[in-house]
PyMOL Python script that loads the backbone (N, CA, C, O; Angstrom):
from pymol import cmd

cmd.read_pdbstr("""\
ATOM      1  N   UNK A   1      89.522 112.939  84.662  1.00  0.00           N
ATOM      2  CA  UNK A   1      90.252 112.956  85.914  1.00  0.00           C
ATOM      3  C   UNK A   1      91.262 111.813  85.909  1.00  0.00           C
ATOM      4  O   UNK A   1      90.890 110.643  85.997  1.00  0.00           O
ATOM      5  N   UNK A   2      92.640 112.193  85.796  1.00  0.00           N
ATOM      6  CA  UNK A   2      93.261 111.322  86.253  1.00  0.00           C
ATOM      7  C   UNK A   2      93.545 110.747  87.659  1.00  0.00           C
ATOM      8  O   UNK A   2      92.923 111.356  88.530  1.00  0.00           O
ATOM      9  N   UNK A   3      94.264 109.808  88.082  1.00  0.00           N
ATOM     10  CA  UNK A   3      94.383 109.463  89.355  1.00  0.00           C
ATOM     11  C   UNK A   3      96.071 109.449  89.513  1.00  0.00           C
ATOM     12  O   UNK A   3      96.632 109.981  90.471  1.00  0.00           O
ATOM     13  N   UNK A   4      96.686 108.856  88.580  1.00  0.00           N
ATOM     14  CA  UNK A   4      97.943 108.307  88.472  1.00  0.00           C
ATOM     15  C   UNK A   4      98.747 109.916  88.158  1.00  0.00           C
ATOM     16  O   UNK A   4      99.935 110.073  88.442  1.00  0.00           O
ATOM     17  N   UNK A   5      98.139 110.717  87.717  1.00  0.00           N
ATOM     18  CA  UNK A   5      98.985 111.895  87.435  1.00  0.00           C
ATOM     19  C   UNK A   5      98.983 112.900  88.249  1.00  0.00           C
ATOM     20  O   UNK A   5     100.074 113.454  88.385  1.00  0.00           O
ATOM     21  N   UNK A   6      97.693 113.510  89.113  1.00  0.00           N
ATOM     22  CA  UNK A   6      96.859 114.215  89.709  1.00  0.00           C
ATOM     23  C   UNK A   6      97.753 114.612  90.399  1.00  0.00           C
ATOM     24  O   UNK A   6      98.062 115.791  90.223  1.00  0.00           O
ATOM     25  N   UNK A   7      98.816 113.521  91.842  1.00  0.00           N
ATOM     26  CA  UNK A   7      99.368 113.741  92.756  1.00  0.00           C
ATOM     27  C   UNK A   7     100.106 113.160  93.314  1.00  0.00           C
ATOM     28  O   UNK A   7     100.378 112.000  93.005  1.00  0.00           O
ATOM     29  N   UNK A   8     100.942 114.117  94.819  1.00  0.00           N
ATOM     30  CA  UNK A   8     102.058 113.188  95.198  1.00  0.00           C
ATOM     31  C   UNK A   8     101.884 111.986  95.851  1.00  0.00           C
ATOM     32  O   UNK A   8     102.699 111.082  96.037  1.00  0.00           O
ATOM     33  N   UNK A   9     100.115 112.130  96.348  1.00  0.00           N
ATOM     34  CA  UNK A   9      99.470 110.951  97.171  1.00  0.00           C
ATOM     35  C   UNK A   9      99.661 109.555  96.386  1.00  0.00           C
ATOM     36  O   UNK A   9      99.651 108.497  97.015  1.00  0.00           O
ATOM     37  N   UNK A  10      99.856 109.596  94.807  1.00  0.00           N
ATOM     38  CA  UNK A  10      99.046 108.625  93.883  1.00  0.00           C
ATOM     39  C   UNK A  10     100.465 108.082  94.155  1.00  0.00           C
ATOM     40  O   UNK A  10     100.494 106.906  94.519  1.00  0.00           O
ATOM     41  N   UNK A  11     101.733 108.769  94.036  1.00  0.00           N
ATOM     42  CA  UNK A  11     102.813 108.243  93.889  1.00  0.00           C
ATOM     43  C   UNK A  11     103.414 107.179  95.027  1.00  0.00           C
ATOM     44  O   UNK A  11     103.976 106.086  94.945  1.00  0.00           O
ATOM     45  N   UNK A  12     103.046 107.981  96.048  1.00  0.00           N
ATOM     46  CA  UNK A  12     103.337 107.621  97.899  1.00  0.00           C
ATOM     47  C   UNK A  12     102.539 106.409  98.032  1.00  0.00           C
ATOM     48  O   UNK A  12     102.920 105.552  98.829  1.00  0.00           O
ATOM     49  N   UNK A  13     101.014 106.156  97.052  1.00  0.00           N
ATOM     50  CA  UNK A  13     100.193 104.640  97.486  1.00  0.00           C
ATOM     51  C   UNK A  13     100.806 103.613  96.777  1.00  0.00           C
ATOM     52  O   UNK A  13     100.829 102.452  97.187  1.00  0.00           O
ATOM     53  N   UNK A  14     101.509 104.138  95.300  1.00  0.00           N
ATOM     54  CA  UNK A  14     102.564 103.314  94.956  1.00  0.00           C
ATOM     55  C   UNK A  14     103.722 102.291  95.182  1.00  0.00           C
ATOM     56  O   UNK A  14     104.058 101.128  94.958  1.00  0.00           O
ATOM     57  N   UNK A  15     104.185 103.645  95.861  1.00  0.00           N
ATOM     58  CA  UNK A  15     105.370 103.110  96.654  1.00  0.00           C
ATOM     59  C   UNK A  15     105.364 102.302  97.413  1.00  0.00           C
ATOM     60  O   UNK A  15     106.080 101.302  97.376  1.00  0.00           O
ATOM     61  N   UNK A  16     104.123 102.715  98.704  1.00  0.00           N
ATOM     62  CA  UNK A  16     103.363 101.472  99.643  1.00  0.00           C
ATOM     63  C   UNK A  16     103.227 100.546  99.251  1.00  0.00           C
ATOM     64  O   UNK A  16     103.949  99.672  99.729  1.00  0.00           O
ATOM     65  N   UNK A  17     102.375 100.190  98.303  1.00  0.00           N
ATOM     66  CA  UNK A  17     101.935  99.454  98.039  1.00  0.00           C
ATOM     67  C   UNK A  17     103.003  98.068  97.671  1.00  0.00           C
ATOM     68  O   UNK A  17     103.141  97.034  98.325  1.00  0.00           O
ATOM     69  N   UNK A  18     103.652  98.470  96.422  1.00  0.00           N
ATOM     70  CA  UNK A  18     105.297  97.789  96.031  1.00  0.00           C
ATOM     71  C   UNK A  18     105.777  97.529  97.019  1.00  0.00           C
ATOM     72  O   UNK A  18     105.658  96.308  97.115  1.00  0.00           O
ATOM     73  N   UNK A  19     106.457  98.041  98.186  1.00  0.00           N
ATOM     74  CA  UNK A  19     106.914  97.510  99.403  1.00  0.00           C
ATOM     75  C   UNK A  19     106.311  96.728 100.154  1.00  0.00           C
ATOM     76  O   UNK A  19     107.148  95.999 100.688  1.00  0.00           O
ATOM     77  N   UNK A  20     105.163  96.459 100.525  1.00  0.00           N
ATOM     78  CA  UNK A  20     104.436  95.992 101.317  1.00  0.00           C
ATOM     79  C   UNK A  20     104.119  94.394  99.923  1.00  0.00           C
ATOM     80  O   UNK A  20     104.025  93.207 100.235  1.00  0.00           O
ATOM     81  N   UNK A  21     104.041  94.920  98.635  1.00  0.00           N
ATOM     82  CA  UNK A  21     104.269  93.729  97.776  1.00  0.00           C
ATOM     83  C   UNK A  21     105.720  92.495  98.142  1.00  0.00           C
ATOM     84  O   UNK A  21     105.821  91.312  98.466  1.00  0.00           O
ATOM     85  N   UNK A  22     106.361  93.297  97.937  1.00  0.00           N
ATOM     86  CA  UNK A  22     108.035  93.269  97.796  1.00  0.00           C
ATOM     87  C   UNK A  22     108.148  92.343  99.479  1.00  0.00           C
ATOM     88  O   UNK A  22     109.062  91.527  99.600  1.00  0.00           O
ATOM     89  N   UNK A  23     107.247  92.551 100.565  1.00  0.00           N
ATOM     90  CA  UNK A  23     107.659  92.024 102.235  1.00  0.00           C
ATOM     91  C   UNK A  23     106.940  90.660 102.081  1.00  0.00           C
ATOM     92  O   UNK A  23     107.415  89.731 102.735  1.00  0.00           O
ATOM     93  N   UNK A  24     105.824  90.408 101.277  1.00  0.00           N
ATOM     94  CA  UNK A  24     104.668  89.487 101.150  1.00  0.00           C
ATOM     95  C   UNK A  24     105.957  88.394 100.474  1.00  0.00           C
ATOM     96  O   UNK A  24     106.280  87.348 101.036  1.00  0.00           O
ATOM     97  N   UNK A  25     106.443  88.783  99.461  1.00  0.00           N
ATOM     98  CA  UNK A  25     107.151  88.080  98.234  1.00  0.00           C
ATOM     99  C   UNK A  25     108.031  86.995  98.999  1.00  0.00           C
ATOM    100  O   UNK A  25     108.033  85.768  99.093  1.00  0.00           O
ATOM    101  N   UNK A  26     109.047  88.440  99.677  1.00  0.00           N
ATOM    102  CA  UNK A  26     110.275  87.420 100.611  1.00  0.00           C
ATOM    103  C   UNK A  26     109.393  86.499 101.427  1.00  0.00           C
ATOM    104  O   UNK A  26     109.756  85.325 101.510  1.00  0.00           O
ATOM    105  N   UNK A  27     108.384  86.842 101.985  1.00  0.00           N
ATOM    106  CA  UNK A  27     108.003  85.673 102.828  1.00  0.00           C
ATOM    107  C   UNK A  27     107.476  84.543 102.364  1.00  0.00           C
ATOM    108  O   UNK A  27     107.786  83.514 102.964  1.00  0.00           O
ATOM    109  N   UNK A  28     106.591  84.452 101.238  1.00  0.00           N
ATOM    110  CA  UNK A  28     106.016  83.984 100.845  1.00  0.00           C
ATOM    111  C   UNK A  28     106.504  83.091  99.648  1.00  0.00           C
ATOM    112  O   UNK A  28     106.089  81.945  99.476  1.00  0.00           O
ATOM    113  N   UNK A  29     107.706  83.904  98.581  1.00  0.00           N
ATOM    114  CA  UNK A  29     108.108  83.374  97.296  1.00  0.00           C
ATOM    115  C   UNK A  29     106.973  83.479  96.301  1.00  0.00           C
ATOM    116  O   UNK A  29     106.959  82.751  95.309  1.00  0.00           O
ATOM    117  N   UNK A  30     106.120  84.272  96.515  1.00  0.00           N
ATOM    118  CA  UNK A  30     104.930  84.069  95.220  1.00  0.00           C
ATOM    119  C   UNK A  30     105.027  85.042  94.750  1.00  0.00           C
ATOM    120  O   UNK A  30     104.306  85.776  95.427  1.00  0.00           O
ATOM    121  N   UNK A  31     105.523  85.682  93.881  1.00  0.00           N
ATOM    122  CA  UNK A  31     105.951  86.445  93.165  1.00  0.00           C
ATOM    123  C   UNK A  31     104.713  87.028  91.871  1.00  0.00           C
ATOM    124  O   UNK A  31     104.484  88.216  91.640  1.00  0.00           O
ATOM    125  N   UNK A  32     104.268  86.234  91.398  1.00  0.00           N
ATOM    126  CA  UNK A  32     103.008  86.382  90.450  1.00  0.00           C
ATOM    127  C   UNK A  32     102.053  86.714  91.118  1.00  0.00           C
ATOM    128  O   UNK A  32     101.478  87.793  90.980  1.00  0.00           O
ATOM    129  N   UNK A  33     101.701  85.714  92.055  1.00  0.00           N
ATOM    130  CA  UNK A  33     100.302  85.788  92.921  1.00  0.00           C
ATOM    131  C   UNK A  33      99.953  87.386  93.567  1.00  0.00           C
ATOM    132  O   UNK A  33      98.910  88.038  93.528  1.00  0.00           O
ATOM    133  N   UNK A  34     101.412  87.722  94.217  1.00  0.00           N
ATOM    134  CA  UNK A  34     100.802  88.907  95.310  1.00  0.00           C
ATOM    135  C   UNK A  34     101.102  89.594  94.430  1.00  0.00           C
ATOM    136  O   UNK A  34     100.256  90.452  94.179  1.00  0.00           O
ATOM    137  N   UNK A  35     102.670  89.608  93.329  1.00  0.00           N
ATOM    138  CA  UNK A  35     102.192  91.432  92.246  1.00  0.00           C
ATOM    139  C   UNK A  35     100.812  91.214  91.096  1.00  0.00           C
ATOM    140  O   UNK A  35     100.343  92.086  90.365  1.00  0.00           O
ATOM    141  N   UNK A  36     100.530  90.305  91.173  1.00  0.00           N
ATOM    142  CA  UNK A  36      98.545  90.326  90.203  1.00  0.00           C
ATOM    143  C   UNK A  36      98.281  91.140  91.361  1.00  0.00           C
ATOM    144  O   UNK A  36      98.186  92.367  91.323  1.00  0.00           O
ATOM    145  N   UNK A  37      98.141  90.281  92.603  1.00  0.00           N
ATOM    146  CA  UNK A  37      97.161  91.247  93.546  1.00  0.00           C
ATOM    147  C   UNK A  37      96.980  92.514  94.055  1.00  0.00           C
ATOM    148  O   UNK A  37      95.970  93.058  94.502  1.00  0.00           O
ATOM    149  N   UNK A  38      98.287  92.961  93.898  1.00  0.00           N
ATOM    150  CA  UNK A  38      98.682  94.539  94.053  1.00  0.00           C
ATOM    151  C   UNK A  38      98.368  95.007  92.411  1.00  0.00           C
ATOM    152  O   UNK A  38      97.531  95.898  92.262  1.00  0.00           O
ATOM    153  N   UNK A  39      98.809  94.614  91.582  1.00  0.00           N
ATOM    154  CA  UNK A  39      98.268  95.661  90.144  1.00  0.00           C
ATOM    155  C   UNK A  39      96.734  95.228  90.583  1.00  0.00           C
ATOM    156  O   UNK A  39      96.163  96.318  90.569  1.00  0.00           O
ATOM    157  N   UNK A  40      96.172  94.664  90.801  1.00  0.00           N
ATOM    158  CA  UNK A  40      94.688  94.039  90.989  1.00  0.00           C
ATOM    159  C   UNK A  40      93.769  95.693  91.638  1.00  0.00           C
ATOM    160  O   UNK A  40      93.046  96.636  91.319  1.00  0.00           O
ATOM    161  N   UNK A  41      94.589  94.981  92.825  1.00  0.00           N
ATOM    162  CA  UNK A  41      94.322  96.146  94.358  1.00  0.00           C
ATOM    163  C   UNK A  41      94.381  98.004  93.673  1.00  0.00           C
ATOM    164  O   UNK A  41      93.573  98.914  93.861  1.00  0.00           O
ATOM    165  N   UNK A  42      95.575  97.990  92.932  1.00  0.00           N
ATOM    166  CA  UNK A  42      95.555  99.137  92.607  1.00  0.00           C
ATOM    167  C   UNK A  42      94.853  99.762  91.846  1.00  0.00           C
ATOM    168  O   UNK A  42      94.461 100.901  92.100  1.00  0.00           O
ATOM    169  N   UNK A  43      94.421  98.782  90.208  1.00  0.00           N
ATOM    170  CA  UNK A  43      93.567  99.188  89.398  1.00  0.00           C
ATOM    171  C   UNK A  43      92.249  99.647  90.171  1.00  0.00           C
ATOM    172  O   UNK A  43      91.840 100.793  89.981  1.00  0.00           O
ATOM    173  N   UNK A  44      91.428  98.608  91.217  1.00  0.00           N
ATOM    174  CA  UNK A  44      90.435  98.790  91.698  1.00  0.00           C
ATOM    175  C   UNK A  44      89.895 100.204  92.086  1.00  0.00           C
ATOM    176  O   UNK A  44      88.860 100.826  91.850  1.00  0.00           O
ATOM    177  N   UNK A  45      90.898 100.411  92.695  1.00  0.00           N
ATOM    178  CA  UNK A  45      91.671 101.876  93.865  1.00  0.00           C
ATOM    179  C   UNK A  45      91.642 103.346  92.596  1.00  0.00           C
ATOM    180  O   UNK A  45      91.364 104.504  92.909  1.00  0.00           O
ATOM    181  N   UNK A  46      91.907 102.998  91.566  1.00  0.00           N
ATOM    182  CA  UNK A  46      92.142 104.274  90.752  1.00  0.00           C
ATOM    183  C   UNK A  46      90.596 104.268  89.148  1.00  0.00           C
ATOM    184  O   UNK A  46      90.050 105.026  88.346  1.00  0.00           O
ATOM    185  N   UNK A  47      90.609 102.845  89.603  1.00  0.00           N
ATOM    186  CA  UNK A  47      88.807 102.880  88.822  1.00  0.00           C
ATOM    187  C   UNK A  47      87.938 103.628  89.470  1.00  0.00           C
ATOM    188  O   UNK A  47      87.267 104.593  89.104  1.00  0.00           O
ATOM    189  N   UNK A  48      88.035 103.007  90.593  1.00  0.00           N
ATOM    190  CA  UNK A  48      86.721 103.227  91.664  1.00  0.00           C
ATOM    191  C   UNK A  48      87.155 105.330  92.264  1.00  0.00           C
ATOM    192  O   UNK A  48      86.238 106.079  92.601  1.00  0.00           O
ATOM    193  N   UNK A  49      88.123 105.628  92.246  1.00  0.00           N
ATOM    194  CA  UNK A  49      88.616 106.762  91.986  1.00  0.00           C
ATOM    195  C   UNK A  49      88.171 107.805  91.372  1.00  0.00           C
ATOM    196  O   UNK A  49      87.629 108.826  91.795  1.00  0.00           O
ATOM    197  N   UNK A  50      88.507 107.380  90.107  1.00  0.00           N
ATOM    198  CA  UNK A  50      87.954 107.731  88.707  1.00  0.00           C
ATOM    199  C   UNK A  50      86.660 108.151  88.419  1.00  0.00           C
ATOM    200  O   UNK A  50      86.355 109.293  88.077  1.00  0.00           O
ATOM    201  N   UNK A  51      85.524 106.733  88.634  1.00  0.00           N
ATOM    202  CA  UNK A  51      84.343 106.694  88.814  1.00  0.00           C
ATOM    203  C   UNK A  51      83.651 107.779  89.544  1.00  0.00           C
ATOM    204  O   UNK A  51      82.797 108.463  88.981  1.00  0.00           O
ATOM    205  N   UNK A  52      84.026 107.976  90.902  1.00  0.00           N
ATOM    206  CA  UNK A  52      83.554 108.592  92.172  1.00  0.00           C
ATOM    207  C   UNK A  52      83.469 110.359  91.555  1.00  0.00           C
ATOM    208  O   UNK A  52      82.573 111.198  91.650  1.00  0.00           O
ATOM    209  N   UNK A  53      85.042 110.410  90.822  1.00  0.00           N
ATOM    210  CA  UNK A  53      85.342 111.915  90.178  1.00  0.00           C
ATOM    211  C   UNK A  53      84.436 112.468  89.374  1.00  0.00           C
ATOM    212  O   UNK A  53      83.858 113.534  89.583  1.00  0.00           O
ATOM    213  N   UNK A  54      84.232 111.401  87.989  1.00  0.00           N
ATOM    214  CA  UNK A  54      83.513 111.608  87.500  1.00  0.00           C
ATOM    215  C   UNK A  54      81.817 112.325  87.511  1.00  0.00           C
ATOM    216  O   UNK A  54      81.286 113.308  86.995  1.00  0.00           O
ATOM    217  N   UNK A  55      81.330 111.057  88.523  1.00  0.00           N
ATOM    218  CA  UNK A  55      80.169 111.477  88.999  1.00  0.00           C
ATOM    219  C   UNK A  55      80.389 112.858  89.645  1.00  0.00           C
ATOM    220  O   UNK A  55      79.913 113.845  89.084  1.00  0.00           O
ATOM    221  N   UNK A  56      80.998 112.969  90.651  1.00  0.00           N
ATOM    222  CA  UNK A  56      81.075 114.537  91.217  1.00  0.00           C
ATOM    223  C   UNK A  56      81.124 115.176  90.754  1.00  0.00           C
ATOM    224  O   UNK A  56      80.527 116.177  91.151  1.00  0.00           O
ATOM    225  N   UNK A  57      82.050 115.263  89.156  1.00  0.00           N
ATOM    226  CA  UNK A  57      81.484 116.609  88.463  1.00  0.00           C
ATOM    227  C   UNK A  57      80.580 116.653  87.502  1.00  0.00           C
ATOM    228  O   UNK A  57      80.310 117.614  86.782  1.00  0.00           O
ATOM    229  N   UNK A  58      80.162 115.694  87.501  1.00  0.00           N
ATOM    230  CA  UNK A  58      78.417 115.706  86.851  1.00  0.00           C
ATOM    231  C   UNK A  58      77.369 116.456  87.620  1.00  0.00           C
ATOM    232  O   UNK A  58      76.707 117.415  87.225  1.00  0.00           O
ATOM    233  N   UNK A  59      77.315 115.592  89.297  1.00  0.00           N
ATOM    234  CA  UNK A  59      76.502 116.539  89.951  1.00  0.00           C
ATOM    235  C   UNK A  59      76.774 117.891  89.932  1.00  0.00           C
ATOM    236  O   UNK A  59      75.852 118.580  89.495  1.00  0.00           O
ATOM    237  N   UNK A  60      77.966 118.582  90.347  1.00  0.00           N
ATOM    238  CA  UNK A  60      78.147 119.843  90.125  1.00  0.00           C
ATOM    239  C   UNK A  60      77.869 120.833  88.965  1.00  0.00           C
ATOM    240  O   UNK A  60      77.527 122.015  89.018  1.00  0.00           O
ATOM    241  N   UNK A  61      78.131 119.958  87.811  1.00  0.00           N
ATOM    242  CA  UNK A  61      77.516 120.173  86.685  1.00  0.00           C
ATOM    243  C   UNK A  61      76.487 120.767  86.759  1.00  0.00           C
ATOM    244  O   UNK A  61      76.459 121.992  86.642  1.00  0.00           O
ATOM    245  N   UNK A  62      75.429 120.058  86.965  1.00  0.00           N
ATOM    246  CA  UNK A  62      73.973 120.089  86.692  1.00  0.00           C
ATOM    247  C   UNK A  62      73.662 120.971  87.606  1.00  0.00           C
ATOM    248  O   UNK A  62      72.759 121.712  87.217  1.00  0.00           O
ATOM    249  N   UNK A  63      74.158 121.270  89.000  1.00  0.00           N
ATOM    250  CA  UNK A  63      74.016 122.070  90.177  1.00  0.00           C
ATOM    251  C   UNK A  63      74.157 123.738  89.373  1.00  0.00           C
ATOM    252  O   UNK A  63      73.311 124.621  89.506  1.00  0.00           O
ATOM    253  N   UNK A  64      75.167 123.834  88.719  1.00  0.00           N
ATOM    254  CA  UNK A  64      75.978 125.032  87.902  1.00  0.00           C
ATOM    255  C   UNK A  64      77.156 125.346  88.664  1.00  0.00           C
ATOM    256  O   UNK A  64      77.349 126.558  88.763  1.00  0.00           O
ATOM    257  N   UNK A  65      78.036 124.578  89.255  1.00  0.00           N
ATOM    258  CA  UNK A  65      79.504 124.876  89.588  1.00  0.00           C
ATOM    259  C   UNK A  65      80.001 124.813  88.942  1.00  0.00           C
ATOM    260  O   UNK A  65      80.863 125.684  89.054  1.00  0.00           O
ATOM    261  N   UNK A  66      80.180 124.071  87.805  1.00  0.00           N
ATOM    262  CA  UNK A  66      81.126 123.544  87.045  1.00  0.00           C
ATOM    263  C   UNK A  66      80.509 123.911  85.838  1.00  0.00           C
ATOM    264  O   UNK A  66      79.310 123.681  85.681  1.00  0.00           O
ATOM    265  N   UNK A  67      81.477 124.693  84.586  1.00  0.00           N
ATOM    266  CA  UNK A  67      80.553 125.016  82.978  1.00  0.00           C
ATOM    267  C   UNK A  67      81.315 126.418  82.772  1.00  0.00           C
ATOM    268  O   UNK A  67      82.281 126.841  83.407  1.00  0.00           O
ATOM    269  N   UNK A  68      80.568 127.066  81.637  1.00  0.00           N
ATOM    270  CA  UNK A  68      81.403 128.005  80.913  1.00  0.00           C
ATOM    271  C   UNK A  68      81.044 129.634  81.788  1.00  0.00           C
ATOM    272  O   UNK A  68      79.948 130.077  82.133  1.00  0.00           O
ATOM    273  N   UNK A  69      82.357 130.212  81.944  1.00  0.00           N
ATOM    274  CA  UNK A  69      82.511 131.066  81.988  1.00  0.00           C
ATOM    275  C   UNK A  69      82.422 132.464  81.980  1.00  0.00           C
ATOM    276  O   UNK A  69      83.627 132.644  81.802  1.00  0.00           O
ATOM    277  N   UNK A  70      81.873 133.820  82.039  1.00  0.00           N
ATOM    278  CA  UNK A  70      81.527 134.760  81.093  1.00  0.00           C
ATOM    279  C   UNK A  70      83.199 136.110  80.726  1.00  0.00           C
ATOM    280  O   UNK A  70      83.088 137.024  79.909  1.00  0.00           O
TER     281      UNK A  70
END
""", "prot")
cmd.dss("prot")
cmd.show_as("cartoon", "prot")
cmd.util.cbc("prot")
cmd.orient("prot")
């Protein structure tokens, strides 16, 4: 499961995110500090994503939603 490819949502939290980086910056001048914290924030966001996916189609798995075909 990707996160970053999946959708237009992934793109749109992007964007947010960078801007709301980009408002911190001018005010602030920390330039390193808040974009670590946003790639930080984001990795978290598309691990924990990831993770959550994963598991779900395990359970389904094992349930028989998910598997081969006839």
């Amino acid at each position: 499961m990707t996160v970053k490819a999946s959708s237009v949502l992934s793109i749109i939290s992007v964007w947010e995110l960078t801007l709301a980086a980009r408002e911190i910056i001018e005010r602030t001048f920390a330039v390193f500090t808040v974009l670590g914290l946003a790639a930080a924030f984001y990795f978290v966001m598309c691990f924990g994503i990831d993770r959550l996916g994963r598991r779900l189609e395990r359970h389904l798995a094992l349930r028989g939603f998910a598997g081969e075909r006839a």
